[in-house]
PQR file with spaces between the fields and no chain letter, atoms N, CA, C, O and H, PARSE charges and radii, in Angstrom:
ATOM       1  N    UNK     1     124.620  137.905   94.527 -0.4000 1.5000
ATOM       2  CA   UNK     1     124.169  138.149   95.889 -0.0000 2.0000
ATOM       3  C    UNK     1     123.995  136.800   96.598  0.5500 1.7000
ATOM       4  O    UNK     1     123.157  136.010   96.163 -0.5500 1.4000
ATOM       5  N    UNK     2     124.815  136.466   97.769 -0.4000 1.5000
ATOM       6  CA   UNK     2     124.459  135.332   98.758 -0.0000 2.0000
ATOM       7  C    UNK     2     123.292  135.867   99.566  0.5500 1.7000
ATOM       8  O    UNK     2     123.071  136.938  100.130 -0.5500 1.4000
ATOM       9  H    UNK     2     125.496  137.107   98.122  0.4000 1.0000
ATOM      10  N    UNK     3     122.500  134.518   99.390 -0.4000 1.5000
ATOM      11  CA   UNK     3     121.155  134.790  100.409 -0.0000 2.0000
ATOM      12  C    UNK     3     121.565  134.491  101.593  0.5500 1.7000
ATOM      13  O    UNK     3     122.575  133.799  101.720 -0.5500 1.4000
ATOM      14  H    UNK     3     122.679  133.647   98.931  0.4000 1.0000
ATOM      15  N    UNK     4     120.897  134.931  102.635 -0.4000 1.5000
ATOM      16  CA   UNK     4     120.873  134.744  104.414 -0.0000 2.0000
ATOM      17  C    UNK     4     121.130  133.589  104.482  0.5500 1.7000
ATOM      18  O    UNK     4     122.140  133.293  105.120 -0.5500 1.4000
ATOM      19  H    UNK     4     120.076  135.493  102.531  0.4000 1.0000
ATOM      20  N    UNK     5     120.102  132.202  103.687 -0.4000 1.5000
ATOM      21  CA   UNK     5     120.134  131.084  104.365 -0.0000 2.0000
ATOM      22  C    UNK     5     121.779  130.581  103.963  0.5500 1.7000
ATOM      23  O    UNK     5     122.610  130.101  104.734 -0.5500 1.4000
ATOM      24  H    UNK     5     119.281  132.442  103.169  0.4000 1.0000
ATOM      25  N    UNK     6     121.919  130.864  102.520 -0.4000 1.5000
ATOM      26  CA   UNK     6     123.548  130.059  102.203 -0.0000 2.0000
ATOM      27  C    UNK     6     124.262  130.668  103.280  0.5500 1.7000
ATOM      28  O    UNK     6     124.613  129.739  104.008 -0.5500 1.4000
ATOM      29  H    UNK     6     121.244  131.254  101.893  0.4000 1.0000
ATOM      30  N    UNK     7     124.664  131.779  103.764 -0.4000 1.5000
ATOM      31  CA   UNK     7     125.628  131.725  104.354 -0.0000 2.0000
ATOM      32  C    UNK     7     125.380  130.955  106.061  0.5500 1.7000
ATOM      33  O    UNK     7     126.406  130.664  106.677 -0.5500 1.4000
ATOM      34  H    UNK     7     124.379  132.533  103.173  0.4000 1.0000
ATOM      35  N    UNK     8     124.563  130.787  106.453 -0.4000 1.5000
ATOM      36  CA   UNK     8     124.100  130.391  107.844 -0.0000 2.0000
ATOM      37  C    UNK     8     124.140  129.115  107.122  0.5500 1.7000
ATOM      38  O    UNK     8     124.279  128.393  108.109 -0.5500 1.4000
ATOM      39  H    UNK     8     123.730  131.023  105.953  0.4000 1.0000
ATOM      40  N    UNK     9     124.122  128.389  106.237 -0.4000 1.5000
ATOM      41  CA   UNK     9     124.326  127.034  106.614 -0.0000 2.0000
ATOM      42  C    UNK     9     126.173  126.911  106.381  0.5500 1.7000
ATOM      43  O    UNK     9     126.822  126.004  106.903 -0.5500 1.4000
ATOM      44  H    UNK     9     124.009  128.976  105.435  0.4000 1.0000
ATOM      45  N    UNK    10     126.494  127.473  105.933 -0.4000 1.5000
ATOM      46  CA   UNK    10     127.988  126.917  106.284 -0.0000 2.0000
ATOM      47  C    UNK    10     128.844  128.074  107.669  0.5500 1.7000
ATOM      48  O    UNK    10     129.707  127.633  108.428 -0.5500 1.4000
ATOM      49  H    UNK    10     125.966  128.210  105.510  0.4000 1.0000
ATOM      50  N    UNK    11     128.569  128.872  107.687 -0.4000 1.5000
ATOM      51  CA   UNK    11     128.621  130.023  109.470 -0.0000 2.0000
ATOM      52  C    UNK    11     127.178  130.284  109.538  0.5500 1.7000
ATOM      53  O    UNK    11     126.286  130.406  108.699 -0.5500 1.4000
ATOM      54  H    UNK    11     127.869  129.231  107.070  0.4000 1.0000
ATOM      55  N    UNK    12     127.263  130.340  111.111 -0.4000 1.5000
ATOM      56  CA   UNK    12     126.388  131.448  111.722 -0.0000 2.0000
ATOM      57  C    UNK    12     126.662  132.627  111.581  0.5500 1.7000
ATOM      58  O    UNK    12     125.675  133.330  111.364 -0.5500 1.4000
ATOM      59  H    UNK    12     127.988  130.240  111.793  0.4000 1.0000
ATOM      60  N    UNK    13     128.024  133.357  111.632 -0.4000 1.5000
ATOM      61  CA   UNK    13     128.275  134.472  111.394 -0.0000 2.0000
ATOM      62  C    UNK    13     128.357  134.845  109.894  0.5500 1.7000
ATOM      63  O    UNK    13     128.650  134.067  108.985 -0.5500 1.4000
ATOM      64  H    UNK    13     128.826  132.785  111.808  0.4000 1.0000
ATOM      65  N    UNK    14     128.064  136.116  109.781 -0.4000 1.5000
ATOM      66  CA   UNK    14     128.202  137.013  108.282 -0.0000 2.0000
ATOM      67  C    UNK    14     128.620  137.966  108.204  0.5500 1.7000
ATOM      68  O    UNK    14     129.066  138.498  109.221 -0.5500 1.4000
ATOM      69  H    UNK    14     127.826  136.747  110.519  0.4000 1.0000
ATOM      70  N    UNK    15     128.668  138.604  106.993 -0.4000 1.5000
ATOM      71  CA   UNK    15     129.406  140.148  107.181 -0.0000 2.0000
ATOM      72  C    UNK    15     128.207  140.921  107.317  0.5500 1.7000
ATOM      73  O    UNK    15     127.091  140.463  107.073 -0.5500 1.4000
ATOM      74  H    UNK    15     128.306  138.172  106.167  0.4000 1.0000
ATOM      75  N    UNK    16     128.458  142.251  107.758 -0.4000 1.5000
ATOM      76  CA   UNK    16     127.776  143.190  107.725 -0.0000 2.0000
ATOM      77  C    UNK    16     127.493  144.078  106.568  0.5500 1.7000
ATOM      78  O    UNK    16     127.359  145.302  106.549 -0.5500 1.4000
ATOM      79  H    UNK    16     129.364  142.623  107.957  0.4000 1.0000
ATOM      80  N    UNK    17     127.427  143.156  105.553 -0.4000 1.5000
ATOM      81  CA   UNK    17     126.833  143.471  104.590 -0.0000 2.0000
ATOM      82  C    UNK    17     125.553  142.611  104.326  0.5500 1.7000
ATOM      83  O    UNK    17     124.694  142.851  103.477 -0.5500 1.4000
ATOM      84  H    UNK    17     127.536  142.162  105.568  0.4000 1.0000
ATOM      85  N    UNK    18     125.572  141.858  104.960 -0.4000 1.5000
ATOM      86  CA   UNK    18     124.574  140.534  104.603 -0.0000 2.0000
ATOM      87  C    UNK    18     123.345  140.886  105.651  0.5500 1.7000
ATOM      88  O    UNK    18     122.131  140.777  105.476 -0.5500 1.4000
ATOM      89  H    UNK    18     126.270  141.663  105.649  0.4000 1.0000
ATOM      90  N    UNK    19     124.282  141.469  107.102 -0.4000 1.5000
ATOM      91  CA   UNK    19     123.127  142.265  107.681 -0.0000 2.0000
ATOM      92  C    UNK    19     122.131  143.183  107.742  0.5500 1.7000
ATOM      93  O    UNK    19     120.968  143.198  108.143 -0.5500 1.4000
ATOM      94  H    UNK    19     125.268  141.558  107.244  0.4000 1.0000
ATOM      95  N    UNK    20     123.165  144.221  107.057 -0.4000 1.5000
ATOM      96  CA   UNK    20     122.291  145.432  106.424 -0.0000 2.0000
ATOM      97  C    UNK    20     120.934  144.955  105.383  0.5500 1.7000
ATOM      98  O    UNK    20     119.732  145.217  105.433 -0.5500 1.4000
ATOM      99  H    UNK    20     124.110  144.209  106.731  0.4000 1.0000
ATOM     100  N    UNK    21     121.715  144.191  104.508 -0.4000 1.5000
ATOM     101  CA   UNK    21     120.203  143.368  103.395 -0.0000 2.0000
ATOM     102  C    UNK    21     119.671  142.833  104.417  0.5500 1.7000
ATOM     103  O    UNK    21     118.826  143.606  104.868 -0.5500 1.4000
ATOM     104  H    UNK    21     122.691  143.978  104.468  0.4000 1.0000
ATOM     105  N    UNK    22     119.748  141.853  105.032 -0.4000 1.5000
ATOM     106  CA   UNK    22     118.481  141.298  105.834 -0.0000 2.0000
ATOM     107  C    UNK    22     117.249  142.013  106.825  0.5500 1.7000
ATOM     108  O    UNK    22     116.087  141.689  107.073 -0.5500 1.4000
ATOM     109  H    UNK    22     120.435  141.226  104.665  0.4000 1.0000
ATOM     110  N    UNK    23     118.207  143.252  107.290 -0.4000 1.5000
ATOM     111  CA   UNK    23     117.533  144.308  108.076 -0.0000 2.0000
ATOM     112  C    UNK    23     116.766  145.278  107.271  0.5500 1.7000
ATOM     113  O    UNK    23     115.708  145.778  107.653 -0.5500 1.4000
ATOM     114  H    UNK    23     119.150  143.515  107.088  0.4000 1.0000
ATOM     115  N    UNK    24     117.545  145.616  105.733 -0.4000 1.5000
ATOM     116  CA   UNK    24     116.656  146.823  104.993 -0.0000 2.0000
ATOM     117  C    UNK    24     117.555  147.421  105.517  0.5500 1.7000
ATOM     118  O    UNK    24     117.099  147.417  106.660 -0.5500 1.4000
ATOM     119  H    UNK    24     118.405  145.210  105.422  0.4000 1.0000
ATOM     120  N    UNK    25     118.853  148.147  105.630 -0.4000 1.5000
ATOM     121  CA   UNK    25     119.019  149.200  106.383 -0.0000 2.0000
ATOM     122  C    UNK    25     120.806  149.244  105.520  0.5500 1.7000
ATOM     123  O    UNK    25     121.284  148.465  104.696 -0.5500 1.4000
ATOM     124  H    UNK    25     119.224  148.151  104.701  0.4000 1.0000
ATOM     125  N    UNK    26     121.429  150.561  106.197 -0.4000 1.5000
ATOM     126  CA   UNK    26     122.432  150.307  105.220 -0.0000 2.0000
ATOM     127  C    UNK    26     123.999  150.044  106.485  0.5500 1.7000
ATOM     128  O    UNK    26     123.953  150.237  107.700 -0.5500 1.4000
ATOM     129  H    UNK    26     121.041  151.194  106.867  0.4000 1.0000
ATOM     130  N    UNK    27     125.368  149.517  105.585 -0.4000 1.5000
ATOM     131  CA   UNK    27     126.108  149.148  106.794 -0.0000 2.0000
ATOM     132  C    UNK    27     126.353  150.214  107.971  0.5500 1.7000
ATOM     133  O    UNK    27     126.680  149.818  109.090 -0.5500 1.4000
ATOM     134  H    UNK    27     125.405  149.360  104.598  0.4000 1.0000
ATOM     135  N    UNK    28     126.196  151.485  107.705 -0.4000 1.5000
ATOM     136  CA   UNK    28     126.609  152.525  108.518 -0.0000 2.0000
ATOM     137  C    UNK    28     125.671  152.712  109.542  0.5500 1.7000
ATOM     138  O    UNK    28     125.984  153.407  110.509 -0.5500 1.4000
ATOM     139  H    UNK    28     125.930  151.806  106.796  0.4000 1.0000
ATOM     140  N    UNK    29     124.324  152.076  109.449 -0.4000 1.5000
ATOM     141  CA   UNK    29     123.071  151.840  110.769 -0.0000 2.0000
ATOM     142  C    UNK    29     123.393  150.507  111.024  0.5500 1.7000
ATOM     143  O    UNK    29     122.714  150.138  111.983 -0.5500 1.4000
ATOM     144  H    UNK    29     124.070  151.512  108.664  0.4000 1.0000
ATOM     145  N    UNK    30     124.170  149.542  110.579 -0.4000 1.5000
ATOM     146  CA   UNK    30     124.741  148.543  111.654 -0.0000 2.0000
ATOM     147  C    UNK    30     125.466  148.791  112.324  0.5500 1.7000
ATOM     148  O    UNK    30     125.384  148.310  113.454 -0.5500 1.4000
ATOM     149  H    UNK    30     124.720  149.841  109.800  0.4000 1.0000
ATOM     150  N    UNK    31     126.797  149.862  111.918 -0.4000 1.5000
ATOM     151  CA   UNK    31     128.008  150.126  112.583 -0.0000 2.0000
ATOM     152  C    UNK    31     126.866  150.977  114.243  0.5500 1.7000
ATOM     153  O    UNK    31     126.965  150.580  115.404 -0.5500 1.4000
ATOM     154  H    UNK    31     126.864  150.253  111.000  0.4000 1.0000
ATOM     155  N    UNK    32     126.046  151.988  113.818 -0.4000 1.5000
ATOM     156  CA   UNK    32     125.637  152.471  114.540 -0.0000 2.0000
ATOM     157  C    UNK    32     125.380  151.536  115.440  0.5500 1.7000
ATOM     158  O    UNK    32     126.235  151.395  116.315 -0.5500 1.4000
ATOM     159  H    UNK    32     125.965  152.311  112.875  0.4000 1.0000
ATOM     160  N    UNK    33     124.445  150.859  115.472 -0.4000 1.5000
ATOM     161  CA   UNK    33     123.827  149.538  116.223 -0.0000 2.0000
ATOM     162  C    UNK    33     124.353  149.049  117.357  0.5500 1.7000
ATOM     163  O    UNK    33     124.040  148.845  118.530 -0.5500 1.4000
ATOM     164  H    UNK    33     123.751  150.974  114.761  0.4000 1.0000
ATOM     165  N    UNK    34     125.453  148.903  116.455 -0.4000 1.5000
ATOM     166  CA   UNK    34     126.969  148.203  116.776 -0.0000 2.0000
ATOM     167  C    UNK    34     127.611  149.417  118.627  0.5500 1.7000
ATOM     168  O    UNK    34     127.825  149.052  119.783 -0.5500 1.4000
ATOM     169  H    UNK    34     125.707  149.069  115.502  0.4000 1.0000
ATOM     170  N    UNK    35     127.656  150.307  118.196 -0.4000 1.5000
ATOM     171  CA   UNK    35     128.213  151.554  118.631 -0.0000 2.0000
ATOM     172  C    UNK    35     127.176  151.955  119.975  0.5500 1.7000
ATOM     173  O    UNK    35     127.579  152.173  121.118 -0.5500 1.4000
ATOM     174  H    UNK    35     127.482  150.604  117.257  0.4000 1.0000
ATOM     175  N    UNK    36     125.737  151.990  119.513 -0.4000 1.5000
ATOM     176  CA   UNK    36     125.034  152.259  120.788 -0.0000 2.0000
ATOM     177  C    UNK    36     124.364  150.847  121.483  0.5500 1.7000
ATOM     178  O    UNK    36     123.395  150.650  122.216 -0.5500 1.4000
ATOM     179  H    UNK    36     125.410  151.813  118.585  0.4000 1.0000
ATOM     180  N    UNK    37     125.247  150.103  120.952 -0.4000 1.5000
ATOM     181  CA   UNK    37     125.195  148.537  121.515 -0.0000 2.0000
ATOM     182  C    UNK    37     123.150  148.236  121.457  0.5500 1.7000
ATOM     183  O    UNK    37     122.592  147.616  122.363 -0.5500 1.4000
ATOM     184  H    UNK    37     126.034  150.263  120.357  0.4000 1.0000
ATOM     185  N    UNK    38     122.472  148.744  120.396 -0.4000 1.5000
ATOM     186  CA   UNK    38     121.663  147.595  120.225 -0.0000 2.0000
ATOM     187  C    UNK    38     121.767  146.173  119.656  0.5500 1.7000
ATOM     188  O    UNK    38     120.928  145.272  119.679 -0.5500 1.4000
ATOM     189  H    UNK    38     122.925  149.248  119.661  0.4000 1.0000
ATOM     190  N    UNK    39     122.820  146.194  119.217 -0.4000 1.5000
ATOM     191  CA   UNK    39     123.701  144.747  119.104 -0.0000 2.0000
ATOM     192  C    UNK    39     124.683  144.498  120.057  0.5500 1.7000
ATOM     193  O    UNK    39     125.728  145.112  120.270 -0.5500 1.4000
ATOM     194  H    UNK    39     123.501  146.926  119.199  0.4000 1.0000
ATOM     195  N    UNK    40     124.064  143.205  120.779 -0.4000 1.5000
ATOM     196  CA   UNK    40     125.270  143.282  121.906 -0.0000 2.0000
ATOM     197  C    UNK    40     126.287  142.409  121.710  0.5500 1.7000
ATOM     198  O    UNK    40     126.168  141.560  120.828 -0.5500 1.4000
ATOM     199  H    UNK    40     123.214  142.706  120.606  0.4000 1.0000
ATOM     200  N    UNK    41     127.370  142.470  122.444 -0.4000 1.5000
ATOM     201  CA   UNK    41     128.489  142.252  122.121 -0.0000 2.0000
ATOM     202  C    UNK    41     128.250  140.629  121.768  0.5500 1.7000
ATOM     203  O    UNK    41     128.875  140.265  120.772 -0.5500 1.4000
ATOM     204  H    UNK    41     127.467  143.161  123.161  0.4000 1.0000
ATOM     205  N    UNK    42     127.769  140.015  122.161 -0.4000 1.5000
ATOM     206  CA   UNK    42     127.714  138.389  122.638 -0.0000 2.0000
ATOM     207  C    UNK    42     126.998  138.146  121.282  0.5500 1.7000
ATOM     208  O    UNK    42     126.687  136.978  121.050 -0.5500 1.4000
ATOM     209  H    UNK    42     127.262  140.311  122.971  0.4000 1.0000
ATOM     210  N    UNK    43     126.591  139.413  120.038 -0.4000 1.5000
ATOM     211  CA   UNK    43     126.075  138.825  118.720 -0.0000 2.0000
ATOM     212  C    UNK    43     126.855  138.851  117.448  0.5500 1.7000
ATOM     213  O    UNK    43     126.441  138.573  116.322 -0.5500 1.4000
ATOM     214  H    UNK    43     126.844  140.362  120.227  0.4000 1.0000
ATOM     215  N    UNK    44     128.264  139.297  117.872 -0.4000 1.5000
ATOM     216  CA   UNK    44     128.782  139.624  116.813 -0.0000 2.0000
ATOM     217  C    UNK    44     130.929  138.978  116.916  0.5500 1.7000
ATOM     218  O    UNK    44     131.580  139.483  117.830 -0.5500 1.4000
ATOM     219  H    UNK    44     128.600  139.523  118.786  0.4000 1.0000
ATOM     220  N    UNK    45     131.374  138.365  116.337 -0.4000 1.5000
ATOM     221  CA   UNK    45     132.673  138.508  116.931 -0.0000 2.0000
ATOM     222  C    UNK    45     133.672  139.602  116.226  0.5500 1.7000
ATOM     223  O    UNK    45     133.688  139.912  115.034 -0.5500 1.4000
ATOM     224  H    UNK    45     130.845  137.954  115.594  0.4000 1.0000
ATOM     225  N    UNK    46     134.328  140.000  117.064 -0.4000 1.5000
ATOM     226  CA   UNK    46     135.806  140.378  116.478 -0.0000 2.0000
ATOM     227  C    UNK    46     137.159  140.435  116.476  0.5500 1.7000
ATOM     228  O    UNK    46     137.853  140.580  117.482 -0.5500 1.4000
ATOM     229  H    UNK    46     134.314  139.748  118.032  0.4000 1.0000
ATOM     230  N    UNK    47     137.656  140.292  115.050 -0.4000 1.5000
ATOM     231  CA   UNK    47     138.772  139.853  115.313 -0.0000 2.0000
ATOM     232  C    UNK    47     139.553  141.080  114.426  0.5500 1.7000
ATOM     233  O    UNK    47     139.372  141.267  113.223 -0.5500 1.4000
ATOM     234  H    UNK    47     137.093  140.174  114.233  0.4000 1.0000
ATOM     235  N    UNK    48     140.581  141.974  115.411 -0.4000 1.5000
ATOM     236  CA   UNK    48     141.122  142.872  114.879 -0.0000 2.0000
ATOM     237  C    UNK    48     139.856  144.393  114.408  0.5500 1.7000
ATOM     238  O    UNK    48     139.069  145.118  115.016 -0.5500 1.4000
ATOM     239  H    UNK    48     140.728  141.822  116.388  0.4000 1.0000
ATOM     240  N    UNK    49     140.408  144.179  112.778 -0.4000 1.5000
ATOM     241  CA   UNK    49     139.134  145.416  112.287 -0.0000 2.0000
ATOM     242  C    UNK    49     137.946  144.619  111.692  0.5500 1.7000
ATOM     243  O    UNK    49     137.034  145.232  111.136 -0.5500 1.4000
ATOM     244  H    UNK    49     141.048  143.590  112.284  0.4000 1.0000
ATOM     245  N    UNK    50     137.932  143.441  111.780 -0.4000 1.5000
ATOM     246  CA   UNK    50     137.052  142.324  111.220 -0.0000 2.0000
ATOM     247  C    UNK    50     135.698  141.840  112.192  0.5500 1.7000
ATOM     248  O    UNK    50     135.743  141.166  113.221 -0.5500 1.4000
ATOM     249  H    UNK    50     138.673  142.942  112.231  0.4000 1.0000
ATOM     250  N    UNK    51     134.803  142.266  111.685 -0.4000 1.5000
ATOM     251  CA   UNK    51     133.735  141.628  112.473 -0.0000 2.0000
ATOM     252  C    UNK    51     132.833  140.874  111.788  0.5500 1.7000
ATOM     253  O    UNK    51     132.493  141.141  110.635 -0.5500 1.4000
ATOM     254  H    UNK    51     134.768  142.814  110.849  0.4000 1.0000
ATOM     255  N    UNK    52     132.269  139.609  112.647 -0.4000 1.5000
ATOM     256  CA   UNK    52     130.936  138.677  111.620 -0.0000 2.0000
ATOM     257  C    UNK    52     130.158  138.788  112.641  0.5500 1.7000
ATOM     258  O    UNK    52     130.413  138.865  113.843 -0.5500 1.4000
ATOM     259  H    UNK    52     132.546  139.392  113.584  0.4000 1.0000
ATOM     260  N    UNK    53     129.042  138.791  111.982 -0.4000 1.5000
ATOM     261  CA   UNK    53     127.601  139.309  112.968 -0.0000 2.0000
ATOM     262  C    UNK    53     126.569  137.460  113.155  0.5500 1.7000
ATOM     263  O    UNK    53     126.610  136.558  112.318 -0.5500 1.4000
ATOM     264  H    UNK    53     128.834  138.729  111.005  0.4000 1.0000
ATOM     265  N    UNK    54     126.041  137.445  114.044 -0.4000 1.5000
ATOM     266  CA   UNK    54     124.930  136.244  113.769 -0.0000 2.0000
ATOM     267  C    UNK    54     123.763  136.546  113.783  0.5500 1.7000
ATOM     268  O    UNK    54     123.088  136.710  114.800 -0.5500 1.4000
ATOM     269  H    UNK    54     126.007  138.178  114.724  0.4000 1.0000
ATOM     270  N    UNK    55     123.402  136.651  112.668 -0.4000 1.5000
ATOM     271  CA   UNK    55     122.388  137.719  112.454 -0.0000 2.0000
ATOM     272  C    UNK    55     120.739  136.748  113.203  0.5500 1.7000
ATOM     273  O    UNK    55     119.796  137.539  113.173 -0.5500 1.4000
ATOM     274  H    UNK    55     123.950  136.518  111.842  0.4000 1.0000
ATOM     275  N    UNK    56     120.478  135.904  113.557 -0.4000 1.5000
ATOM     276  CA   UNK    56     119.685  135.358  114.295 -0.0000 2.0000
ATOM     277  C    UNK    56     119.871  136.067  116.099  0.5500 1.7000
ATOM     278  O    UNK    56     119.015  136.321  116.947 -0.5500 1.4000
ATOM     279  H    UNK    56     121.244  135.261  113.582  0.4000 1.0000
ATOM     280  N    UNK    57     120.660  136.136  116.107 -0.4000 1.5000
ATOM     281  CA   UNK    57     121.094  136.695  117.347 -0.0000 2.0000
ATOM     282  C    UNK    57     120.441  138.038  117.820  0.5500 1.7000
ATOM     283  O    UNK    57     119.835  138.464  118.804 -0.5500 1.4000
ATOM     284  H    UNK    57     121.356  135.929  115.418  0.4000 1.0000
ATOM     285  N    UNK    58     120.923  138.523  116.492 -0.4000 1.5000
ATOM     286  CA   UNK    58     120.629  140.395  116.455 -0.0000 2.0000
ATOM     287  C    UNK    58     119.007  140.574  116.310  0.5500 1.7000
ATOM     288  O    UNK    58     118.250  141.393  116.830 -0.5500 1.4000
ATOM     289  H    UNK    58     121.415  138.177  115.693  0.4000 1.0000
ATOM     290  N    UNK    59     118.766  139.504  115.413 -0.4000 1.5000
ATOM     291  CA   UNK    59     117.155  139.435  115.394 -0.0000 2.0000
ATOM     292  C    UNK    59     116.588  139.279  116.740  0.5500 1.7000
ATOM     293  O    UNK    59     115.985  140.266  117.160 -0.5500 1.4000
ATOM     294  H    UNK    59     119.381  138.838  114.991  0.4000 1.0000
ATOM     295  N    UNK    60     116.653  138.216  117.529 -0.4000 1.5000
ATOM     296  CA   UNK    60     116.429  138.012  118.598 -0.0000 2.0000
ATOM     297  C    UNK    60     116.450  138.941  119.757  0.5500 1.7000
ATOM     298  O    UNK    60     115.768  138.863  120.779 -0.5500 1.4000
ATOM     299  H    UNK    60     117.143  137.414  117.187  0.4000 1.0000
ATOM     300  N    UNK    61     117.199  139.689  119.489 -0.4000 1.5000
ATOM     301  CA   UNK    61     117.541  140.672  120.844 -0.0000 2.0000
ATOM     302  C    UNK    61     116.563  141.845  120.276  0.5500 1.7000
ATOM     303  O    UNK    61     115.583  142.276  120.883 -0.5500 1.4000
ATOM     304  H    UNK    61     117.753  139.751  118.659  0.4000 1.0000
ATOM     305  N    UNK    62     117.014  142.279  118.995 -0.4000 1.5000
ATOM     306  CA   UNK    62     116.107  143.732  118.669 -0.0000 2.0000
ATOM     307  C    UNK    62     114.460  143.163  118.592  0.5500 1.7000
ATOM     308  O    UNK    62     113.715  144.097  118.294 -0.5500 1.4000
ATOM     309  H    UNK    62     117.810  141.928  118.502  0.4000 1.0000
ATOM     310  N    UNK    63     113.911  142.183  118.740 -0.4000 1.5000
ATOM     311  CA   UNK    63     112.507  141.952  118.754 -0.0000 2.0000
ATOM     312  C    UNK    63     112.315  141.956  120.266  0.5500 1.7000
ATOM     313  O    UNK    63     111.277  142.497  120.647 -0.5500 1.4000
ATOM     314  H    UNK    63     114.516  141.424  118.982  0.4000 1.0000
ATOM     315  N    UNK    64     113.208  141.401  121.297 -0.4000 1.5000
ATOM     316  CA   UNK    64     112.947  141.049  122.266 -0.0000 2.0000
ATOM     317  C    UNK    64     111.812  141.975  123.080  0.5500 1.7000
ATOM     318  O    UNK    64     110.987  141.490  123.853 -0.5500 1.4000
ATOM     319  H    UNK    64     114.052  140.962  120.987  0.4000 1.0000
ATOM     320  N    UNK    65     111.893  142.997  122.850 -0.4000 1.5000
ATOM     321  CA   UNK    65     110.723  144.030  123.246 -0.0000 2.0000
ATOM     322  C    UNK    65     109.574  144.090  122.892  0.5500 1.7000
ATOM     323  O    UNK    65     108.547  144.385  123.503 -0.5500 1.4000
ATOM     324  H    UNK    65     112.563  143.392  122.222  0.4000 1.0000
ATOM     325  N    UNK    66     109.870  143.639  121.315 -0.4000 1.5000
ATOM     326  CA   UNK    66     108.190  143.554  120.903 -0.0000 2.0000
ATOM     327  C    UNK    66     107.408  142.334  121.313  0.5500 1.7000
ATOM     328  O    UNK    66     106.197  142.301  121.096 -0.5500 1.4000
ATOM     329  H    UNK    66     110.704  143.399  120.819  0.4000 1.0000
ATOM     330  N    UNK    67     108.192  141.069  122.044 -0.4000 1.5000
ATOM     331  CA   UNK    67     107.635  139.715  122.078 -0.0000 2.0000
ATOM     332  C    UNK    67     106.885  140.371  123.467  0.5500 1.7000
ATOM     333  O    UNK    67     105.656  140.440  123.434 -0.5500 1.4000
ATOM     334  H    UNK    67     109.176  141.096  122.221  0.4000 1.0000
ATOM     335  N    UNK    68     107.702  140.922  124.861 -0.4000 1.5000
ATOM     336  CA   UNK    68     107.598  141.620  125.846 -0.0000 2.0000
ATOM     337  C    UNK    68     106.105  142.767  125.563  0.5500 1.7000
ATOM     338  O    UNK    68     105.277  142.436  126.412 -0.5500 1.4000
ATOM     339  H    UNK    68     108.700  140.866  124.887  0.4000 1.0000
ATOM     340  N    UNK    69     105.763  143.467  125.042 -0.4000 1.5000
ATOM     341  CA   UNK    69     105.128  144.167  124.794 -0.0000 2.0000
ATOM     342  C    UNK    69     103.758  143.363  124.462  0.5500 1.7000
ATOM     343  O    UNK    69     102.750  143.203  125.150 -0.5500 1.4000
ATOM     344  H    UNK    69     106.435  143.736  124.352  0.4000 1.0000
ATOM     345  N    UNK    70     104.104  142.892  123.090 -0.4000 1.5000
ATOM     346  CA   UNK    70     103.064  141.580  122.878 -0.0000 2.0000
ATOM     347  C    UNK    70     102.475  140.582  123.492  0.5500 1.7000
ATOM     348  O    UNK    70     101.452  140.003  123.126 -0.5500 1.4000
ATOM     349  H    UNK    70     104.922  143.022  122.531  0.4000 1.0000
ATOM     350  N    UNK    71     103.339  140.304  124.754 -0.4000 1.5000
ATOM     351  CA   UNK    71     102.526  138.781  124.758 -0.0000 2.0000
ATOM     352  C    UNK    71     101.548  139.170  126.164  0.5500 1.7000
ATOM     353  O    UNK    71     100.742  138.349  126.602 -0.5500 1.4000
ATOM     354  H    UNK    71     104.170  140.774  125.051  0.4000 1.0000
């Protein structure tokens, strides 16, 4: 198993497998994510059927409500 940090120090981007572990969740609630765009486009690239996610990104946006709520 590659941890979060190895792959972010050589990409920012990862697979969506690396996402699902970091989230707790499995790839088919990323694809979802993906699909009802709580991941927005500007967090993930693709190329063809290939996508890498930046998973700092995705963090950032799906908290963004709770910082909003919180502060």
């Amino acid at each position: 198993m590659i941890s979060f940090q190895d792959t972010t120090q050589t990409s920012p981007y990862v697979e969506i497998t690396d996402v699902a572990e970091y989230f707790g969740v499995n790839r088919a609630t990323v694809r979802t994510w993906v699909r009802k765009e709580y991941i927005p486009r500007s967090a993930y690239i693709k190329a063809g059927d290939t996508y890498r996610y930046n998973i700092a990104s995705i963090e950032a946006h799906l908290t963004k409500g709770e910082r909003k709520n919180g502060e």
